[in-house]
MARLO-545924 format. One record per residue (C-alpha): residue in one letter; residue number from 1; x, y, z. Coordinates in steps of 0.001 Angstrom, whole numbers, plus 500000, padded with zeros to 6 digits. Layout:
N
SITE res   n     xx     yy     zz
SITE   a NUM      X      Y      Z
...
This chain:
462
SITE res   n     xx     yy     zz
SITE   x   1 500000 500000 500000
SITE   x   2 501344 503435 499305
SITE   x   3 501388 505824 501731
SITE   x   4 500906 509857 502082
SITE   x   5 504472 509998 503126
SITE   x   6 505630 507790 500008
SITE   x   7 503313 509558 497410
SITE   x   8 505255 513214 498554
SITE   x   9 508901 511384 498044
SITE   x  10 508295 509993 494217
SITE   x  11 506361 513924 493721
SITE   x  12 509233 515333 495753
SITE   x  13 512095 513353 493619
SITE   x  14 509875 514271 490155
SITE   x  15 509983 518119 490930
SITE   x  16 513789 517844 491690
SITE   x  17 514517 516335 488373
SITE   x  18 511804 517235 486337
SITE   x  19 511390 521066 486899
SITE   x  20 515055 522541 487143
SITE   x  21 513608 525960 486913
SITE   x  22 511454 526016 489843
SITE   x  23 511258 528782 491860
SITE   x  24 509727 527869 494841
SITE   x  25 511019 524992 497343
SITE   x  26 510138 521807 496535
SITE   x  27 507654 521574 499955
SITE   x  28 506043 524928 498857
SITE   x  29 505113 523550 495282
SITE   x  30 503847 520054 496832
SITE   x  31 501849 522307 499116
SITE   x  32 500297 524488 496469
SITE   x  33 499942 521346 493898
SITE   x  34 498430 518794 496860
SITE   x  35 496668 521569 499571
SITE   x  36 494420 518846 501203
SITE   x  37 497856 516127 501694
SITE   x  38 498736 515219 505233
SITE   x  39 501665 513094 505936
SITE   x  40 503695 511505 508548
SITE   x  41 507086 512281 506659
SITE   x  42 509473 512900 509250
SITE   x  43 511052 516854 509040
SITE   x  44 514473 517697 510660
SITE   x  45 514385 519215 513798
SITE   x  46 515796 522800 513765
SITE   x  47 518480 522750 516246
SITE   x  48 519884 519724 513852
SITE   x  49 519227 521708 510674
SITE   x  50 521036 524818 511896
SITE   x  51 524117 522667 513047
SITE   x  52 524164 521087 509698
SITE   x  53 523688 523844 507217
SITE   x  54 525798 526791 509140
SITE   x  55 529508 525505 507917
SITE   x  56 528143 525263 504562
SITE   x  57 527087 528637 504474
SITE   x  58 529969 530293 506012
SITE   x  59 532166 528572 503206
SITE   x  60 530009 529585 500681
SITE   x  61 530151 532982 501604
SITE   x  62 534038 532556 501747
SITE   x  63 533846 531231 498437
SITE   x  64 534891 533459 495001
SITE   x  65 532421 534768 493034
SITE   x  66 529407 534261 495612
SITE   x  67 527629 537685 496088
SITE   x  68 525892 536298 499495
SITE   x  69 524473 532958 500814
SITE   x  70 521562 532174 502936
SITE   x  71 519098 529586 504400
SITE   x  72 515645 529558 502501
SITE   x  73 512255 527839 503349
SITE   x  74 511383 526925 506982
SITE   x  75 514427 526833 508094
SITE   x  76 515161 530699 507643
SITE   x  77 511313 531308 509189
SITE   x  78 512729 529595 511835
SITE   x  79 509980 526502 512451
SITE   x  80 510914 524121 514945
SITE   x  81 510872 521175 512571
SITE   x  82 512416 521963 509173
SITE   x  83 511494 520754 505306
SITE   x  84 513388 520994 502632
SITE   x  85 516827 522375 503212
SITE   x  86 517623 524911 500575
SITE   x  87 520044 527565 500137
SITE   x  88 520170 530638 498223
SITE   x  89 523852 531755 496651
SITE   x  90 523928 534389 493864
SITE   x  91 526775 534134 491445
SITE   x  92 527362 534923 487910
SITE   x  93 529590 531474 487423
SITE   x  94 527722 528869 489511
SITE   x  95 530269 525944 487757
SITE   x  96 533391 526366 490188
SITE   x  97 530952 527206 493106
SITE   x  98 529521 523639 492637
SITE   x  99 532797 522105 492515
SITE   x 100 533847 523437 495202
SITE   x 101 530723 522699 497107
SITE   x 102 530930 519031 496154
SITE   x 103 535276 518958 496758
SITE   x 104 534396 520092 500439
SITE   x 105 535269 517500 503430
SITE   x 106 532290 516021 504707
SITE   x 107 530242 516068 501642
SITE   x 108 528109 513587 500589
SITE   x 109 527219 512697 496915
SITE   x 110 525893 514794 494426
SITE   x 111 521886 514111 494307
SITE   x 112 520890 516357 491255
SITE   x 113 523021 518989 489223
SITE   x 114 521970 521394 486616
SITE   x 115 523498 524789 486018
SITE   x 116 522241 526809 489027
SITE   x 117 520707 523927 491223
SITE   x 118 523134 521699 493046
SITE   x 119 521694 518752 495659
SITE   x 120 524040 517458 497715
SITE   x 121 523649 514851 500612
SITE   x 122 525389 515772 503998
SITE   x 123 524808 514167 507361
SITE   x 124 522409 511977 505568
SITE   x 125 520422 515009 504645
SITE   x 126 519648 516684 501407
SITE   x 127 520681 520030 500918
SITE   x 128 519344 521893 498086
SITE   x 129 522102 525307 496653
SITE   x 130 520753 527205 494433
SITE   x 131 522845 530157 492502
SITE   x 132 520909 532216 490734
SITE   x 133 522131 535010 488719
SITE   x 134 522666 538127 491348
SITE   x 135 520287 540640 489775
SITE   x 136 517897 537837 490799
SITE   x 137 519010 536582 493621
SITE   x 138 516310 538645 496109
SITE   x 139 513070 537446 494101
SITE   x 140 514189 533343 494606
SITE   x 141 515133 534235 497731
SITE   x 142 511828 535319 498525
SITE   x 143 509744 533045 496914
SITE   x 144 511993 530058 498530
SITE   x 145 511726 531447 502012
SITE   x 146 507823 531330 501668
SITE   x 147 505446 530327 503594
SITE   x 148 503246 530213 500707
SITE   x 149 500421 531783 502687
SITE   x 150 503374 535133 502844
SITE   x 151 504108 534976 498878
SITE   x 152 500582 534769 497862
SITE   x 153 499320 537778 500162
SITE   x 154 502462 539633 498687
SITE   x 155 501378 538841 494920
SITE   x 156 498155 540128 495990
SITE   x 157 499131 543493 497049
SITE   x 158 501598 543656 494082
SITE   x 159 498580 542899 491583
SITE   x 160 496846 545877 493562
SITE   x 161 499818 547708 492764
SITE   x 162 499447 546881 488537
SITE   x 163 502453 544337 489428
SITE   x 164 503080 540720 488666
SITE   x 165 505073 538704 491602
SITE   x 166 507076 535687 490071
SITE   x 167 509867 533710 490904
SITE   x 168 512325 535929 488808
SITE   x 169 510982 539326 490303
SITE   x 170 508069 542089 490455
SITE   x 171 506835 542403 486766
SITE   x 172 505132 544805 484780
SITE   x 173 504829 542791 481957
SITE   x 174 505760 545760 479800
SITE   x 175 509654 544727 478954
SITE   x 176 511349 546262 481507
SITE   x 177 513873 544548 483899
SITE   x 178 511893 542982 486849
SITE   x 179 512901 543967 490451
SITE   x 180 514608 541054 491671
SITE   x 181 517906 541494 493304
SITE   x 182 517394 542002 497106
SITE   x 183 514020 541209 499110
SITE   x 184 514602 544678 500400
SITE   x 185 513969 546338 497098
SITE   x 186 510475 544232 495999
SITE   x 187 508714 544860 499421
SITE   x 188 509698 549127 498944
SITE   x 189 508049 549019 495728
SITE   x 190 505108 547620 497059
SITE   x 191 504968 550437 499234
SITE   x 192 506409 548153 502464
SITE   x 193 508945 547508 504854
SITE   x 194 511127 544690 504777
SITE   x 195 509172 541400 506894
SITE   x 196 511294 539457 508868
SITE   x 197 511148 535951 507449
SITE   x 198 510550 534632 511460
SITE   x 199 507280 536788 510884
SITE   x 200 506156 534954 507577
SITE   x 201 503695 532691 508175
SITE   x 202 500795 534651 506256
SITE   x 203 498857 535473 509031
SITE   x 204 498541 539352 509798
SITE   x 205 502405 540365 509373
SITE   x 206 501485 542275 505861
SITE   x 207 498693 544002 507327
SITE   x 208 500785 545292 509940
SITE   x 209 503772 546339 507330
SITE   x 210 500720 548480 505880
SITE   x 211 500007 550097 508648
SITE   x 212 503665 550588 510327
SITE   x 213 502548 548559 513321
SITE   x 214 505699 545822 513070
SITE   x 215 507834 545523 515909
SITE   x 216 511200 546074 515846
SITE   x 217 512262 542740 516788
SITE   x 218 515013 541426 519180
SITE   x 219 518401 540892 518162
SITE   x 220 521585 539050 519951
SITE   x 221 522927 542187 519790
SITE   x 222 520128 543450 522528
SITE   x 223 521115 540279 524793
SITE   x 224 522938 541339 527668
SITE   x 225 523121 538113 529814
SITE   x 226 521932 534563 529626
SITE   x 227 520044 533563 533002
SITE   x 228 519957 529907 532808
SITE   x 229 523241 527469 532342
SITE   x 230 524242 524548 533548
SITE   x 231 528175 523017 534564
SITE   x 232 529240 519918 535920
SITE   x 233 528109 521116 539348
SITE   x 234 525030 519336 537848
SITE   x 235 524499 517610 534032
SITE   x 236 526802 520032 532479
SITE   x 237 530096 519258 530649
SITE   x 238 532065 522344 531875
SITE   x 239 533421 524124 534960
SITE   x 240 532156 527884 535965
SITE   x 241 535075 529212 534759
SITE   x 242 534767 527275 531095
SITE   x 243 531184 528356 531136
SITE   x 244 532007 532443 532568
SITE   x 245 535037 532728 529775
SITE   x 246 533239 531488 526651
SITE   x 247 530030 534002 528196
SITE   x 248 532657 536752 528688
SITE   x 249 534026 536471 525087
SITE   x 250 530767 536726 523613
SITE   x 251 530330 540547 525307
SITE   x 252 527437 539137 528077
SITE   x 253 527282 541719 530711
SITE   x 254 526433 538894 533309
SITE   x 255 525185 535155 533461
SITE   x 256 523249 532909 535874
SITE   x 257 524664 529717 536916
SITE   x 258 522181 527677 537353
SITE   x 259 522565 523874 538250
SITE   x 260 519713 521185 538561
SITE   x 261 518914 520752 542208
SITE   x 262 518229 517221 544000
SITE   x 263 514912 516272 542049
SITE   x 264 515933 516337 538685
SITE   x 265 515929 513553 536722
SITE   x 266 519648 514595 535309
SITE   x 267 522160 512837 535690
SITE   x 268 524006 514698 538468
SITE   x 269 522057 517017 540638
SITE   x 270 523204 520226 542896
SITE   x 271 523306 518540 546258
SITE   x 272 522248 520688 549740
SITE   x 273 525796 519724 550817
SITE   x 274 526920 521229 547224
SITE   x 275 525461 524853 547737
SITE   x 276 528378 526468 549595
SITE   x 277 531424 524713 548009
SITE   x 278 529308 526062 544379
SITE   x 279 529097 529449 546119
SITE   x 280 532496 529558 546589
SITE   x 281 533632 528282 542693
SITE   x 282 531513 531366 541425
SITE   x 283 532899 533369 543914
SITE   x 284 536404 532447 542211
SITE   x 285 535520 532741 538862
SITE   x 286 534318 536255 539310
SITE   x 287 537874 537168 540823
SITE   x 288 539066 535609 537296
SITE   x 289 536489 537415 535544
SITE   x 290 535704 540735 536697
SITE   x 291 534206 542009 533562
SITE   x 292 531469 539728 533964
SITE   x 293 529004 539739 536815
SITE   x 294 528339 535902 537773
SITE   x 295 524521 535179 539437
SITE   x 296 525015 532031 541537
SITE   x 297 521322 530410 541134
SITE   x 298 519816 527318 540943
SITE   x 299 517143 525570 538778
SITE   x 300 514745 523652 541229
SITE   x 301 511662 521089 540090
SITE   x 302 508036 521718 541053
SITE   x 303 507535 518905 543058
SITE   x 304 504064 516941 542572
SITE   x 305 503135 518910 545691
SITE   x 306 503610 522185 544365
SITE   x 307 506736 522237 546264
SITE   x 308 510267 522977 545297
SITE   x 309 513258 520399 545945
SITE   x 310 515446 522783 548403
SITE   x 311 513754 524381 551407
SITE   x 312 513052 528317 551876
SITE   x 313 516374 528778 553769
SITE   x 314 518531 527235 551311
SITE   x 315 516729 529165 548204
SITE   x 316 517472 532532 549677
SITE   x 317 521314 532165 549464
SITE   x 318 520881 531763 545833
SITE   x 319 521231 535194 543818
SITE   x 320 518510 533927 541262
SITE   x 321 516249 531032 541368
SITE   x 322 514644 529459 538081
SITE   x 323 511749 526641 538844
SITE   x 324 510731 523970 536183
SITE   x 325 507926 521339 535869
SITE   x 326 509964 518820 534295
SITE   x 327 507750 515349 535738
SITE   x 328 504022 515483 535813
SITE   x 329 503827 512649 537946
SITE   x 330 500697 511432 535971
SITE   x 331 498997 514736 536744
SITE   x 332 496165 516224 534225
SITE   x 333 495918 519573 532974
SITE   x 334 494149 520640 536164
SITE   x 335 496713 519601 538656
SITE   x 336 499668 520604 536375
SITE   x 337 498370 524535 536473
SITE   x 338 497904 524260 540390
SITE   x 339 501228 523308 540479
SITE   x 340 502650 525881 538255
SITE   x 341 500344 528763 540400
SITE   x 342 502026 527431 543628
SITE   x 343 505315 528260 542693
SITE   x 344 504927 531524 540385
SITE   x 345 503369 532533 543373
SITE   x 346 506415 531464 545408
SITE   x 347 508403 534852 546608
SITE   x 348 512198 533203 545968
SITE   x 349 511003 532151 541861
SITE   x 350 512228 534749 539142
SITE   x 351 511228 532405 536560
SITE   x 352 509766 529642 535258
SITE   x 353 511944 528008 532900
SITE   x 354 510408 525730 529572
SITE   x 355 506924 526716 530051
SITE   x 356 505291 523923 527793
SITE   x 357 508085 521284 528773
SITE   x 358 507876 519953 525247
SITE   x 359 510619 517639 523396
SITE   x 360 511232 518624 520231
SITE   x 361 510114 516545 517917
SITE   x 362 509377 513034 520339
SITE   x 363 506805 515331 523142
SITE   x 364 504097 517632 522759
SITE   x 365 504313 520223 525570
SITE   x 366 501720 520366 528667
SITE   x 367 498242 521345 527349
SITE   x 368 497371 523795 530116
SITE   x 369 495230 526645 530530
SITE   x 370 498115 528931 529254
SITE   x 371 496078 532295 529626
SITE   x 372 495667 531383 533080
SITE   x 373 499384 530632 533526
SITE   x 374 500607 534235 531489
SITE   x 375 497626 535708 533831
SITE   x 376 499314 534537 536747
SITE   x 377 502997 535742 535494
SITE   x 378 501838 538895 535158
SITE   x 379 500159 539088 538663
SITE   x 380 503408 537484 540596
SITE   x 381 506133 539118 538745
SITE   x 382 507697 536372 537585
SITE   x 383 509202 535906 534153
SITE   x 384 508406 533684 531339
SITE   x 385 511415 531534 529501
SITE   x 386 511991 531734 526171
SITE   x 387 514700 528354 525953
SITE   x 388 517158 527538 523247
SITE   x 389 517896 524359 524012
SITE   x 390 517168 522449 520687
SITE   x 391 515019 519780 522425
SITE   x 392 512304 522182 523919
SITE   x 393 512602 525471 521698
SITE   x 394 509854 526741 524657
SITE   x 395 508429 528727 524605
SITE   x 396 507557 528416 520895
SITE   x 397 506885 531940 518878
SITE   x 398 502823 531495 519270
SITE   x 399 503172 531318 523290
SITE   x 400 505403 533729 523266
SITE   x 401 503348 536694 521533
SITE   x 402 500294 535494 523901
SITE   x 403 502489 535841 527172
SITE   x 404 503763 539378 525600
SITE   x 405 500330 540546 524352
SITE   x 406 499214 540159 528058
SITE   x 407 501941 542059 529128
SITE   x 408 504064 539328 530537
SITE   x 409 507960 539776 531014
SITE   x 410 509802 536809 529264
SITE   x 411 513937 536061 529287
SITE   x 412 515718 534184 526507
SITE   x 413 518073 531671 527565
SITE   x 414 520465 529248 526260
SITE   x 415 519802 526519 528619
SITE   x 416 523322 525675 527688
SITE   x 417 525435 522752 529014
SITE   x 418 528837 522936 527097
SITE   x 419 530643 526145 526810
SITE   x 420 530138 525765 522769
SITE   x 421 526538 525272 522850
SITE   x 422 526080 528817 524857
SITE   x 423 526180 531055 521708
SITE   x 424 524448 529312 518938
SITE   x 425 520956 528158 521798
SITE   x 426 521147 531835 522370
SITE   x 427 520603 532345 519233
SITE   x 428 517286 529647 518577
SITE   x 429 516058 531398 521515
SITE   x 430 516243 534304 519553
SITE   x 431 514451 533308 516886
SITE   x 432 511843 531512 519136
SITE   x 433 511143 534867 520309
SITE   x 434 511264 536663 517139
SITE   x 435 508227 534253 515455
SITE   x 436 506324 535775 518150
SITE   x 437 506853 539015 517466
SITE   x 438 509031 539571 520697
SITE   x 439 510847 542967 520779
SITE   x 440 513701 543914 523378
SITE   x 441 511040 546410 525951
SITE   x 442 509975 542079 526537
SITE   x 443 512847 540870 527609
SITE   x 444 514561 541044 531045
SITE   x 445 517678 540463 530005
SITE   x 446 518011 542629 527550
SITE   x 447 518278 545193 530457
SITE   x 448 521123 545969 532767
SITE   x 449 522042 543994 535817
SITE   x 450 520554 546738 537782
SITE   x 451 517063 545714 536576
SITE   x 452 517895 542146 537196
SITE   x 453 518706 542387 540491
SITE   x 454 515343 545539 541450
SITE   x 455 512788 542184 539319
SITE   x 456 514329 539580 541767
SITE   x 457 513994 542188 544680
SITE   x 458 510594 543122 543921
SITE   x 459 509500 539313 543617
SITE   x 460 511028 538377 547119
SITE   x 461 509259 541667 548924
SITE   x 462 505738 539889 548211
């Protein structure tokens, strides 16, 4: 019997080969062509995607003759589980970028090859380059990135306009050269500003370009800290210092070291006994790092009680305190959000970390009264996680814009547990945040210490 998944790989393989001039990814056409097709075709998660595609990008853009490379499709929206991996790398000469791309260590065979599509196989995955010609470049860039939904409500406003929107550019059908070579130029001509592709999901971002009403979203650049981290105090790989040098060289103002406590189901846990020899490690590495202000804090379970896993006493020597719901003990919805109210409402918690506890792609997250939850953040005072960690990617960018909508403060964290994981799960925090429209007035720690440390304050005077 064949199945939905096996009908989209023979359509899938037929585009590829079939329709070298396509100029949309090979997910968007199936999507258009076959609207009503579900399937249980596995995607790739994100976090994986990112790790995989990044060195090939930053050699392409090393590369001669390459006016600029980047991502296209779902991955460059930023969805948590990623189709089609496709990128986008203008050149006049594609020939000796394709060789090069196919000499590279680590490269798989060649899948497909005309003369500006290349598919390669990499880690098992296939990687789609195209290199268009660079006064084009923008317009496939566009129409690759998608989502469909996006591109069509774009065409629409361009045929209000008395243009045509195509794969090679804005037309007017009259002979002149189409607008095609950055994204930047076809959305001013339609009278817009340039959409973030984490916003284009073809919802209500183009209304809002018409009316000036996008936000200006949150960079790494408006990160001053990361809040939640863990060393081999706990499940970590690396030492406070490892972890406060690798934080320091990427310009954080201050960090949060924040181990498991007993509880967790990690595989090494912050001991009671553990607290003051931990005090005094951080206590060392800020003599070694003076640039960087070092938070000692912990990251305790909610307990099936409602609880947390060290006493009152033992919380308040901590500078910052991060609680997580990471076993629901067989609880249902009900019991879950009593739990979560118990400790938001806790004086010592600053934040709840990976809201939806979710486990990208094996677990669906909690299915809880969330506007009850972001109701209850904004009455306590107590922050909302944004967390990079490839597996939860939690909140995800709808939860997000609900919890800022109601006026909920959020963080984005790396979650981190090797020193070379810190920068890059900042960074799908970021764009976690960014599909739901987060800007930096959102986000605690995009503020100085100062703030920081007048939030926790104000929490613990309740």
């Amino acid at each position: 019997m064949t199945t939905a998944a096996d009908l989209l790989a023979a359509v899938r393989n037929h585009v590829v080969r079939q329709v070298p001039g396509l100029g949309v990814s090979v997910e968007t056409a199936i999507a258009r062509a076959l609207p009503g097709l579900r399937t249980n075709a596995p995607g790739i998660p994100l976090g994986r995607a990112v790790t995989i595609v990044e060195p090939l990008l930053d050699r392409l853009r090393g590369m001669a003759g390459v006016s600029w490379a980047e991502p296209a499709g779902s991955l460059r929206r930023g969805e948590d589980m990623v189709g089609d991996i496709e990128i986008v790398a203008p050149a006049a000469d594609p020939r000796t970028v394709f060789d090069d791309v196919i000499a590279l260590p680590g490269t798989g065979r060649s899948l497909y090859r005309s003369a500006r599509r290349l598919y390669v196989l990499q880690d098992n995955v296939q990687i789609g380059i195209r290199c268009p010609a660079p006064e084009a470049g923008g317009a496939i860039l566009l129409h690759l990135t998608g989502s469909p939904g996006h591109v069509d409500h774009l065409a629409a406003a361009a045929s209000e306009r008395g243009w045509h929107l195509e794969p090679d550019g804005l037309r007017r059908h009259d002979g002149t050269p189409p607008i095609a070579s950055t994204e930047e130029e076809i959305y001013t001509v339609l009278g817009l500003p340039f959409v973030a592709p984490e916003l284009r999901e073809g919802d209500d971002e183009l209304d809002a370009a018409a009316h000036g009403t996008l936000p200006r979203l949150v960079t790494r650049q408006d990160i001053r800290g990361d809040l939640h981290m863990h060393t081999d105090w706990s499940d970590g790989r690396d030492s406070i210092a490892a972890m406060a040098r690798t934080a320091a060289g990427l310009g954080y103002e201050y960090i949060a070291i924040t181990d498991h406590a007993g509880h967790s189901a990690a595989s090494r846990n912050l001991t009671r006994d553990d607290v003051g020899r931990q005090a005094e490690a951080v206590a060392a590495a800020r003599a070694s790092y003076p640039q960087l202000l070092i938070l000692h804090g912990c990251e305790v379970d909610i307990l099936p009680e409602g609880t947390l896993d060290f006493p009152d006493r033992l919380l308040e020597e901590f500078d910052i305190v991060l609680a997580s719901l990471h076993d629901r003990a067989g609880h249902g919805a009900d019991r879950l959000l009593r739990r979560y109210g118990t400790a938001m409402r806790h004086p010592l918690v600053s934040i709840i970390t990976h809201p939806t506890n979710r486990l990208v792609p094996h677990r669906a997250g909690y299915e809880l009264d969330w506007d009850q939850v972001i109701a209850w953040a904004v009455e306590t005072g107590t922050v909302l996680e944004v967390d990079g960690a490839p597996s939860h990617l939690d909140m995800d960018g709808p939860l997000a814009r609900r919890a800022i909508t109601a006026g909920a403060q959020i963080c984005i964290d790396s979650d981190a547990h090797r020193t070379d994981t810190l920068g890059r799960q900042m960074d799908l925090g970021l764009t976690m945040a960014r599909r739901g429209w987060v800007e930096p007035r959102h986000v605690v720690n995009s503020r100085p210490i100062a703030d920081i440390r007048r939030l926790i304050a104000a929490k613990r005077s309740r």
